[in-house]
N, C-alpha and C positions, 0 to 999 in steps of 0.2 A: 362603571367601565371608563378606562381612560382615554380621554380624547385630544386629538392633535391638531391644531388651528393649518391649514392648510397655507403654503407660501406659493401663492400666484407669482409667476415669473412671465410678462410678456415686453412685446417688444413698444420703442415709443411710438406715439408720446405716451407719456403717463399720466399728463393733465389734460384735462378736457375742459374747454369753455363755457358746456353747456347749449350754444347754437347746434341749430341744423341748420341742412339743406333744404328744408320746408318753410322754415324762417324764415329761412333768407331771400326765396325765393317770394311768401308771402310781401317782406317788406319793400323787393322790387318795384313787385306788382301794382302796391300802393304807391310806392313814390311815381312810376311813369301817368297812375290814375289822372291826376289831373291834365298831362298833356293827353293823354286821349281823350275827354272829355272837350277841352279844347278845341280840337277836332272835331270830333264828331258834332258839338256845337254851329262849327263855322261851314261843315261839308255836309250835315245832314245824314239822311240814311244810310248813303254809302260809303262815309267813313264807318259806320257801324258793321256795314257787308264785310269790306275789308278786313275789318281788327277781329270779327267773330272769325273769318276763314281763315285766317292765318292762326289764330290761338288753336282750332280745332284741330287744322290740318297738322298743326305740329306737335299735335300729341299723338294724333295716330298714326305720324310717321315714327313717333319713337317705338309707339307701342310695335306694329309692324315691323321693323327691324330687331325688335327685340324678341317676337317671336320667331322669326327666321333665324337671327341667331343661337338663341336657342339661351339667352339673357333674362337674369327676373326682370319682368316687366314695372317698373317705378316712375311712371307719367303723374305719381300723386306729390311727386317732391316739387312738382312745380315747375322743374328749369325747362322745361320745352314751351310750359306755357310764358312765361318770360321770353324764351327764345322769338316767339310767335307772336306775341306783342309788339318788341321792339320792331321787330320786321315789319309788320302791322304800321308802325308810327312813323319808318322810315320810305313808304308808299303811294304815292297820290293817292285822292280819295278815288278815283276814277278807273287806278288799277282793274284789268279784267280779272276773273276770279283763277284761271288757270294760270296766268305769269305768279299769284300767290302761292298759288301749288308748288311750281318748280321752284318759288323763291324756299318756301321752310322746307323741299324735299333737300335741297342742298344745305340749307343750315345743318337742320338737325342730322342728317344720314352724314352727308359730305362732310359737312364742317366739325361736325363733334362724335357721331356713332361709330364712324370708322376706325378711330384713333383708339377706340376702347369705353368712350363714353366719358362721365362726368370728370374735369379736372386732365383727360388725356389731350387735348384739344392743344395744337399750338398756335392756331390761330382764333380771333375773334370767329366763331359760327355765323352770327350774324354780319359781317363784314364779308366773310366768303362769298355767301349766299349775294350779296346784295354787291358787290365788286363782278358778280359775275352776270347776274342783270344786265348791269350800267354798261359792259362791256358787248353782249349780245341783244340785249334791246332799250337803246341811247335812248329813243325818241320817246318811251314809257317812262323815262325822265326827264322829259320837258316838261316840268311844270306847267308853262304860259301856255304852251299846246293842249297838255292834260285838263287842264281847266277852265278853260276856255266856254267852255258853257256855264260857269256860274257869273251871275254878275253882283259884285263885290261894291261898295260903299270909299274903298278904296283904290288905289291905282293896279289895273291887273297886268305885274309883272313881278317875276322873281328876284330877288332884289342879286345876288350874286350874276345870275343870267343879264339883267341889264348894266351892271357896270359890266361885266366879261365883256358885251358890245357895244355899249356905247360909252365907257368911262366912266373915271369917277364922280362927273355932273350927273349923271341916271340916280346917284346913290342921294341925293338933295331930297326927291318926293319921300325918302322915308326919315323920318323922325326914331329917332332912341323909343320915344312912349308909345308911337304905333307898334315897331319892331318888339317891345317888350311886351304889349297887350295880344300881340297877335294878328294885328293889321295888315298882314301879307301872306302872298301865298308862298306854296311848297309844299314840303311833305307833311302828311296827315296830323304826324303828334310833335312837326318843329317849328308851327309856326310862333307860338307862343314861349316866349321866352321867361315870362314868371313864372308860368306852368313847370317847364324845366329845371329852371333854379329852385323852386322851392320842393322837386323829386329829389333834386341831387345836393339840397343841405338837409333835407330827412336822412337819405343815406348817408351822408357823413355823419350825422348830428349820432345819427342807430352803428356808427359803425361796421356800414356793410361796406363802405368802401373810404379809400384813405382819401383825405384832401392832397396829398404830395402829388397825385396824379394829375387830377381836378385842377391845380392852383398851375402845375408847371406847363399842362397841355395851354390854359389861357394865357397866362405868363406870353406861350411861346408863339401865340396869336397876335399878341398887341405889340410884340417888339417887332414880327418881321411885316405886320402891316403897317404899323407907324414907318419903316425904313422904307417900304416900297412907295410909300405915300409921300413922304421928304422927298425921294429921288425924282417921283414925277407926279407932280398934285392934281396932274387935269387926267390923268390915266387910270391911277393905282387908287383904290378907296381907303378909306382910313380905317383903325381899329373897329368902330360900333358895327360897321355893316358886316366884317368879319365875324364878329362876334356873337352878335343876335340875328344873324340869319342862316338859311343853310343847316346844317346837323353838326356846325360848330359845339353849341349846346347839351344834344347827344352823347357826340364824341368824346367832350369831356367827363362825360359825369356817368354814362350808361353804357358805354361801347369802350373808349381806350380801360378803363378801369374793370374789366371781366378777368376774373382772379386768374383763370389759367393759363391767358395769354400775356399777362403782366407781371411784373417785378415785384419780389417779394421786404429788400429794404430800400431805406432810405434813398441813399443817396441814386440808387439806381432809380427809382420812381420818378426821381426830379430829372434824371438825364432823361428818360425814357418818355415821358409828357410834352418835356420840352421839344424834342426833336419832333415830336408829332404837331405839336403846333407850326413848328418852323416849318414841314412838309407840306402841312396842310395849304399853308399863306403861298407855298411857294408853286405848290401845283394849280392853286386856283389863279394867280396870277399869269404865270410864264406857262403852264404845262396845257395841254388839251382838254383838261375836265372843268367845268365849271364850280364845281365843288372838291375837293380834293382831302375831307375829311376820310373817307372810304380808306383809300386808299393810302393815305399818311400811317392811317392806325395799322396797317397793313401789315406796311413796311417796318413801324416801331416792331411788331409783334414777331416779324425776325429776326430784331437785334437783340433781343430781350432776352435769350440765353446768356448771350455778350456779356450782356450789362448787370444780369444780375451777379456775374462775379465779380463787380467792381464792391470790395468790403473793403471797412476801415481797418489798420492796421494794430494787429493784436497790442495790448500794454504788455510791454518787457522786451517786444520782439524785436530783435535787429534787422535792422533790411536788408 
């Protein structure tokens, strides 16, 4: 009998990479591993309460919404548990366990469910959640408050928090090698800056996310704190305490770079980094937060339709 090889016709793309969403989500997972470790190292059990409640609660917020929706339920791809992490590491270790609650019910529902779920998101999830914290309970971001009951081997203040009030003399008790070892306090998974750096050149080195982001958001750190620092040296701090303290570190590597609130080419990556850095310097400086990463990425993740139609100009075409 004669037979007819069938012509599949569908739509793009037509090539596939071979990743998933379970991948990717695995290799997150891994890269932030060591700054939670970190953590829960220097805070003890209740970094551990923390990062368990927040991973758990934000799967069964996916799941729950997806059953009321009436959505296949897919909490096994990972991304909630990532969601729940990051949040997790962006926390005092001290956090009560119900401010965790409302933190991933807003991620995950707020921040990414509502829009339609994976990739509909126009803002960072995790920034929402945690921008809306910051704004309704300030003082569960006082670090030097929140922690306050450990006693540390080093000086117990936050290093942004004490230049914010006393200048850029506050920023002297920290050393580049403490701030990179972990020697300060803060949030759960930023105290440690090797920790960080070495999550966020796995993920470049694997591909999960572009260095254009990474490179221009720090880029855009060390130019406008070196210039706040020029204008006034006893006030403003310089580059390192920008840089290795704070969710500077985060921001670059695990929060501005979330694919579906960020730019897809080039040159838009490098404007879109960069201005987040410039925000970042500029709110923690002049603006009312002491950290002003939150919020920097926030804001890039509005302009980000903008930006990503900035393309280079076709070969042949006339302008």
């Amino acid at each position: 009998m004669f037979s007819r090889n069938k012509l599949i016709v569908s739509h793009a793309p037509f090539i596939h990479s071979g990743r998933t969403i379970t991948a990717r989500s695995i290799h997150t997972l891994l890269a932030l591993l060591p700054a939670a470790l970190a953590g829960i190292f220097r805070y003890g059990l209740p970094a551990l309460g923390v990062l368990c409640m927040a991973v758990s609660t934000a799967m069964l917020w996916e799941a729950a919404f997806k059953r009321v929706a009436r959505r296949p339920v897919a909490i096994g791809d990972g991304t909630s548990a990532v969601i729940g992490l990051t949040i997790g590491l962006l926390l005092p270790a001290t956090m009560p366990w119900w401010t965790v609650l409302i933190a991933t019910f807003l991620a995950v529902v707020l921040g990414r469910e509502i829009f339609g779920g994976i990739g509909g998101n126009p803002f960072n999830p995790v920034m929402v959640a945690v921008a809306i914290l910051m704004v309704s309970y300030p003082h569960r971001f006082d670090f030097d408050g929140m922690l306050i009951t450990y006693d540390f081997s080093f000086p117990l203040a936050y290093p942004l928090g004490a230049v914010k009030h006393f200048g850029a003399g506050a920023a002297d008790q920290f050393t580049v090698m403490n701030l990179l070892l972990g020697k300060q306090i803060g949030a759960l998974g930023t105290g440690c800056g090797l920790a960080l750096l070495a999550g966020g050149v796995y993920l470049i080195l694997r591909g999960i996310i572009r260095w254009e982001i990474a490179a221009s958001f720090l880029a855009g750190i060390v130019v406008c704190a070196w210039g706040f620092h020029l204008a006034d040296a006893g006030r403003f701090a310089g580059p390192a305490i920008h840089l290795l303290s704070g969710y500077t570190l985060m921001g670059a590597f695990f929060l501005a770079t979330e694919d579906a609130s960020s730019p897809v080419n080039t040159v838009p990556m490098l404007v879109y980094g960069l201005v987040g850095g410039l925000m970042t310097v500029l709110i923690r400086n002049i603006g009312a937060h002491v950290d002003g990463v939150v919020f920097a990425i926030l804001f890039i993740n509005c302009i980000n339709p903008l930006l990503d139609k900035i393309r280079p100009q076709a070969i042949g075409k006339v302008a």
